[in-house]
PLY file of the C-alpha trace (Angstrom):
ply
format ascii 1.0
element vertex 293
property float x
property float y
property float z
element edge 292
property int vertex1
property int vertex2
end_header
138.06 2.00 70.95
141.91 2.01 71.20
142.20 -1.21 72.52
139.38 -2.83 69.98
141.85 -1.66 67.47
145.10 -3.44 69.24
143.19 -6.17 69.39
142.02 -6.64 65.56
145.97 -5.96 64.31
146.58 -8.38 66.84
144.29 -11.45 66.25
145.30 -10.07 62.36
148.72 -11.61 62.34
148.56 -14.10 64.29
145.78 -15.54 61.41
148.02 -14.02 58.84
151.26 -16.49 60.28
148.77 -19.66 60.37
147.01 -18.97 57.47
150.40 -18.62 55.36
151.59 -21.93 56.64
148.28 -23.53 56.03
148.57 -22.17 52.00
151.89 -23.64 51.58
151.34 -26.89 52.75
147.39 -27.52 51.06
148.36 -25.77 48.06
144.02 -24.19 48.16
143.01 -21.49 46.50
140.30 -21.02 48.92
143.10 -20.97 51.57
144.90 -18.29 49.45
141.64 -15.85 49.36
141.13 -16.54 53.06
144.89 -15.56 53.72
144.28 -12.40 51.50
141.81 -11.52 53.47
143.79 -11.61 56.90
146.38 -9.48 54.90
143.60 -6.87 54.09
142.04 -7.27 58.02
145.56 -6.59 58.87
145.63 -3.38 57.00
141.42 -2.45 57.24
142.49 -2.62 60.94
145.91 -0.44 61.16
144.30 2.35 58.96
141.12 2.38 61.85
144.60 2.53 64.29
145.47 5.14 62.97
141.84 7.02 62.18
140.74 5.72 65.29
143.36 7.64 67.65
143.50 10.29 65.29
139.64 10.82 65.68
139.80 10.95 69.49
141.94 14.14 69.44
139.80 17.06 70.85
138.34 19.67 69.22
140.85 22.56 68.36
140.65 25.50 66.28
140.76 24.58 62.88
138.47 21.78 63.60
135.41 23.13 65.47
133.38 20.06 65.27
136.40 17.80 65.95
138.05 15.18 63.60
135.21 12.24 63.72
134.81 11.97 59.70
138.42 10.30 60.02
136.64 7.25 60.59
134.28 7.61 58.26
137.49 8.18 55.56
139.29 5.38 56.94
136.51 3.20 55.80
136.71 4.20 52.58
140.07 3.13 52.07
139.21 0.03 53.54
136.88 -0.62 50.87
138.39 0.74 48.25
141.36 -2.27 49.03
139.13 -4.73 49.77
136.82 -4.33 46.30
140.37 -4.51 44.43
141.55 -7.31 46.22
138.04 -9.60 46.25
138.79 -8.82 41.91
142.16 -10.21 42.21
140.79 -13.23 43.96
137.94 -13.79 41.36
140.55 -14.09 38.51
142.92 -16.40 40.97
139.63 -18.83 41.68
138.45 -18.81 37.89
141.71 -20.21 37.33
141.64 -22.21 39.65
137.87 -23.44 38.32
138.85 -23.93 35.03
142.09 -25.77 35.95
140.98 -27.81 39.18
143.84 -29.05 41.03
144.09 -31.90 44.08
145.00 -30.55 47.43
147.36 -31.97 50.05
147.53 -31.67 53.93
143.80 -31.18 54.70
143.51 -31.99 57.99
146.49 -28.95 58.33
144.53 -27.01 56.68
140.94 -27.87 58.52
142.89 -27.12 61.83
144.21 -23.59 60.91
140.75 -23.17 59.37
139.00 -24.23 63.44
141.63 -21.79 65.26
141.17 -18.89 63.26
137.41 -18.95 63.43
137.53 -19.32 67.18
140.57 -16.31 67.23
137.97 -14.29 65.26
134.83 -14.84 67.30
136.52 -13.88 70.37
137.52 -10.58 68.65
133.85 -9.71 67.35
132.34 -10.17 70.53
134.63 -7.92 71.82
134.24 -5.11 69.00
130.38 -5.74 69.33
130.86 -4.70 73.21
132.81 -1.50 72.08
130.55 -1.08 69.27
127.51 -0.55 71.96
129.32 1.65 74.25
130.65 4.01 71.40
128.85 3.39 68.10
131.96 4.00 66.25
131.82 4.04 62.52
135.34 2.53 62.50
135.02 0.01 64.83
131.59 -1.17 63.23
133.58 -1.37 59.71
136.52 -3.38 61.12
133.60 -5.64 63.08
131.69 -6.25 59.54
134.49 -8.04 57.46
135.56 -9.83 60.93
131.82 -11.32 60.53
132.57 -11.75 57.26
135.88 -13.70 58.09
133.64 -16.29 60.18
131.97 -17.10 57.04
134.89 -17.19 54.82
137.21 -19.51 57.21
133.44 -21.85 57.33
133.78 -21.67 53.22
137.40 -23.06 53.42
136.61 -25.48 55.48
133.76 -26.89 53.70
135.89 -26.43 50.30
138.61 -28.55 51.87
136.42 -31.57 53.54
135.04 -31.51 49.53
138.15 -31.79 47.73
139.81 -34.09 50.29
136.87 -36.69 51.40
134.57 -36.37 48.06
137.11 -36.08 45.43
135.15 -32.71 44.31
138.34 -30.77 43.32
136.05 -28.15 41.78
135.24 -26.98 45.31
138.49 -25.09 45.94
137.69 -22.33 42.79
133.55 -22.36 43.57
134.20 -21.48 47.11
137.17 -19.14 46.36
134.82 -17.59 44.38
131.92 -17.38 46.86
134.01 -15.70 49.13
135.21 -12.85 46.76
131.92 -11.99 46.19
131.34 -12.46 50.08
134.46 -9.54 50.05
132.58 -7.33 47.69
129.61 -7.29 49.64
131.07 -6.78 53.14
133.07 -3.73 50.92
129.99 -2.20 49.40
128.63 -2.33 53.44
131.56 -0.43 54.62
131.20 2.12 51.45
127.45 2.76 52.32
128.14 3.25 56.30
131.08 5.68 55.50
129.41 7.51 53.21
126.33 8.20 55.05
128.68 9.66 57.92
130.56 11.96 55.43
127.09 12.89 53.71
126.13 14.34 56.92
122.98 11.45 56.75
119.73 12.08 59.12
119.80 9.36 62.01
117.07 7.01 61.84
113.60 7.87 62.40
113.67 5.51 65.32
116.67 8.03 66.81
114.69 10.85 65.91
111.16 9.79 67.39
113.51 9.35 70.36
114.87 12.42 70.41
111.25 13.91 69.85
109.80 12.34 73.04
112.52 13.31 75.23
112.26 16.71 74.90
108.35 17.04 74.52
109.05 15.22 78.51
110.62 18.25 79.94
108.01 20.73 81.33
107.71 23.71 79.81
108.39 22.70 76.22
105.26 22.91 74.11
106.81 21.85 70.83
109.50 21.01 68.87
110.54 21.38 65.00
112.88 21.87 62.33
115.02 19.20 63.88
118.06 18.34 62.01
121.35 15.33 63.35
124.07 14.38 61.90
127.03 11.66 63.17
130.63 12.53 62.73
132.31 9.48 63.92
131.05 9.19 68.07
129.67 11.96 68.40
126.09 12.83 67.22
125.08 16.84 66.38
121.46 18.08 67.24
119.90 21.11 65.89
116.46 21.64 66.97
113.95 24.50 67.65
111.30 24.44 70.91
108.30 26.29 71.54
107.98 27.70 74.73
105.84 30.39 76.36
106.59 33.97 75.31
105.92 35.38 78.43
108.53 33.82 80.42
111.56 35.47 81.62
115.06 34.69 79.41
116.21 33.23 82.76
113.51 30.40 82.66
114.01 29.74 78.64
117.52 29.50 79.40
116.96 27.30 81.76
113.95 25.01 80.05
116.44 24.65 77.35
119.68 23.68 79.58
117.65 20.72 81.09
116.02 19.42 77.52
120.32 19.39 76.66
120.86 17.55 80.25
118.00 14.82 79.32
119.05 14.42 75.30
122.89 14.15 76.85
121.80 11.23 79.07
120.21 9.05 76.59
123.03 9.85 73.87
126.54 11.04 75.89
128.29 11.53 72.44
125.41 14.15 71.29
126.13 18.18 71.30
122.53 19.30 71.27
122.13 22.96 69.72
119.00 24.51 71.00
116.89 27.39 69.16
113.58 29.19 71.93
111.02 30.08 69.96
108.39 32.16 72.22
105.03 31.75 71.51
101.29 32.70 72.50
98.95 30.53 73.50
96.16 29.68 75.94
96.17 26.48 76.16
99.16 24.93 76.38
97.88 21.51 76.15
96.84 21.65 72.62
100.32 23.04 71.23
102.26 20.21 72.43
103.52 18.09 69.02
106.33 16.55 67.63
105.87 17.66 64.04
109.20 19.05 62.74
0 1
1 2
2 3
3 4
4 5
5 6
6 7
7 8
8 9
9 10
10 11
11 12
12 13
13 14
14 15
15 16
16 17
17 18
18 19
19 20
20 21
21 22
22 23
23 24
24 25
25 26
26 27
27 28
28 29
29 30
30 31
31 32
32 33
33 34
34 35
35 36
36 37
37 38
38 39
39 40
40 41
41 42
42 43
43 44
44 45
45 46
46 47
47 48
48 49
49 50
50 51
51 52
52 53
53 54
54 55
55 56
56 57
57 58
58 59
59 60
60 61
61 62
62 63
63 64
64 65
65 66
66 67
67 68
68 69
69 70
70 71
71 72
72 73
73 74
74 75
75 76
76 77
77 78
78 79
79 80
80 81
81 82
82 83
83 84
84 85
85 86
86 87
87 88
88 89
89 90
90 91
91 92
92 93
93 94
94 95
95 96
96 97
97 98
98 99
99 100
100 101
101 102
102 103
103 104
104 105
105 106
106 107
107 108
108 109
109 110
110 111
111 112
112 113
113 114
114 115
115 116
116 117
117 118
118 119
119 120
120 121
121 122
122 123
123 124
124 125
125 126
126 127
127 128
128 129
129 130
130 131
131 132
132 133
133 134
134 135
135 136
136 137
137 138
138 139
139 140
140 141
141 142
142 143
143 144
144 145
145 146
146 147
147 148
148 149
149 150
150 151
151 152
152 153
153 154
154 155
155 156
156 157
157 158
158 159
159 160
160 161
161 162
162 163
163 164
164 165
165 166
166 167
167 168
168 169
169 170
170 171
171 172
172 173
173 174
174 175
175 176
176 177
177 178
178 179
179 180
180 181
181 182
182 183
183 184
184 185
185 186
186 187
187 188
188 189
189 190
190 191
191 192
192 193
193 194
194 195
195 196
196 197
197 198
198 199
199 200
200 201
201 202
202 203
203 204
204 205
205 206
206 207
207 208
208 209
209 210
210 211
211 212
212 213
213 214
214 215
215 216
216 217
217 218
218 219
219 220
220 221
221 222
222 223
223 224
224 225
225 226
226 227
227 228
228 229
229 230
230 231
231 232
232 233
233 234
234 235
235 236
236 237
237 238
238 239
239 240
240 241
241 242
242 243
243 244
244 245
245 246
246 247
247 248
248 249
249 250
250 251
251 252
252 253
253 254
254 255
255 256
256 257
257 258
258 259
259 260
260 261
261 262
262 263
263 264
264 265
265 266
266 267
267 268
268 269
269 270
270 271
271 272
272 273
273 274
274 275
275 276
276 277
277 278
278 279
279 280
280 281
281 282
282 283
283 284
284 285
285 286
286 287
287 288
288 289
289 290
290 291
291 292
């Protein structure tokens, strides 16, 4: 995660110190939003730096659960700038619209445009990677706009190869605008990710039909209920109860529920399973065995 985050500031100015070049000698609009943007990826990605290393920090004792909802804040803030920015962009392209201007240096631009969408490939596939191995609300954020920044720099392009080859000077303020809305959306994304983490949001039922099934698999356990997760940035909290036989010892609940925490743990490392026995009386253990919370 640290290094996903070196990486993004990174690949962030280099696109920043072509894209500025780029603006001054094609005089686009559309280059200006796409130079904003680098100048927002530039600070999206130092603030997930920052929340990033600062949500790694263990546990202590004024933070029981650990300090994972920093990501979760961080992309707030990222949104929050990028929603005010993509506004500032829609006034600059309007103007732009309404007061259509020729472009110069192109093929410049067209270049920078090439570079920076092959600079920002290489960079998502490598945040998708990290994304799988840690399914970090931070990284995911950062990832989104990146995504987003394909399509933008393919907008740019498109708006310049218009303007200079078709004499459509229009296209600089329609595609400056198409990619401030493009902004907004990827913000609104971010918004509804981070707030689902700080909400304490269920995981999905397709995370808790897993969850279900792998402890209805250990022996022993004849049902399962009242199960309740939550994400704080990695890690993933688990409160469940299981039905097991009252007339076993403590010894053998103990131990029943130790290796239902051992299988949840290897299918999801980040997860801190907190297990509730409930003894029960039955015959026929066969028929009590459900997954109904």
């Amino acid at each position: 995660m640290r290094s996903a985050t070196y990486a993004a500031v990174g690949v962030a100015l280099i696109l920043i110190a072509i894209k500025l070049f780029a603006y001054f000698a094609t005089n686009s609009v559309a280059m200006l939003s796409t130079l904003v943007d680098s100048l927002l990826d530039l600070v999206a990605s130092f603030i997930n730096l920052v929340a990033v290393r600062h949500s790694l920090v263990p546990a202590d004792r004024d933070h029981r659960f650990g300090h994972g909802k920093a990501e979760a804040l961080a992309g707030l803030f990222q949104s929050a700038i990028i929603t005010g920015s993509s506004v500032f962009l829609l006034f600059q392209a309007g103007e732009r619209l309404l007061n259509p201007k020729p472009l110069a240096a192109e093929s410049i631009g067209i270049i920078v445009m090439v570079v920076s969408i092959g600079l920002t490939i290489g960079l998502v596939v490598y945040q998708r990677f990290v994304i799988r191995r840690t399914r970090s609300v931070a990284i995911s954020a950062d990832s989104l706009h990146y995504v987003g920044d394909v399509l933008i720099n393919g907008g740019v392009i498109a708006a310049l190869i218009l303007s200079s080859y078709f004499q459509w000077h229009y296209a600089d303020g329609v595609f400056g605008i198409l990619i401030a809305l493009v902004l907004i959306y990827s913000a609104w994304q971010i918004m509804r990710a981070s707030f689902a983490d700080l909400m304490d949001e269920e995981l999905g039922d397709e995370d808790r039909e897993t969850i279900k099934a792998i402890v209805l698999k250990q022996p022993g356990v004849l049902g399962i209920h009242d199960l309740r997760t939550r994400r704080s940035g990695q890690q993933v909290f688990m409160q469940m109860h299981i039905d097991m036989d009252g007339r076993i010892s403590l010894r053998d609940a103990h131990t029943i529920s130790d290796a239902v925490e051992a299988r949840l743990m290897a299918e999801y490392p980040e997860a801190e399973p907190i297990i509730h026995q409930d003894p029960i009386f039955v015959e026929n253990e066969a028929e009590n065995r459900s997954g109904d919370d």
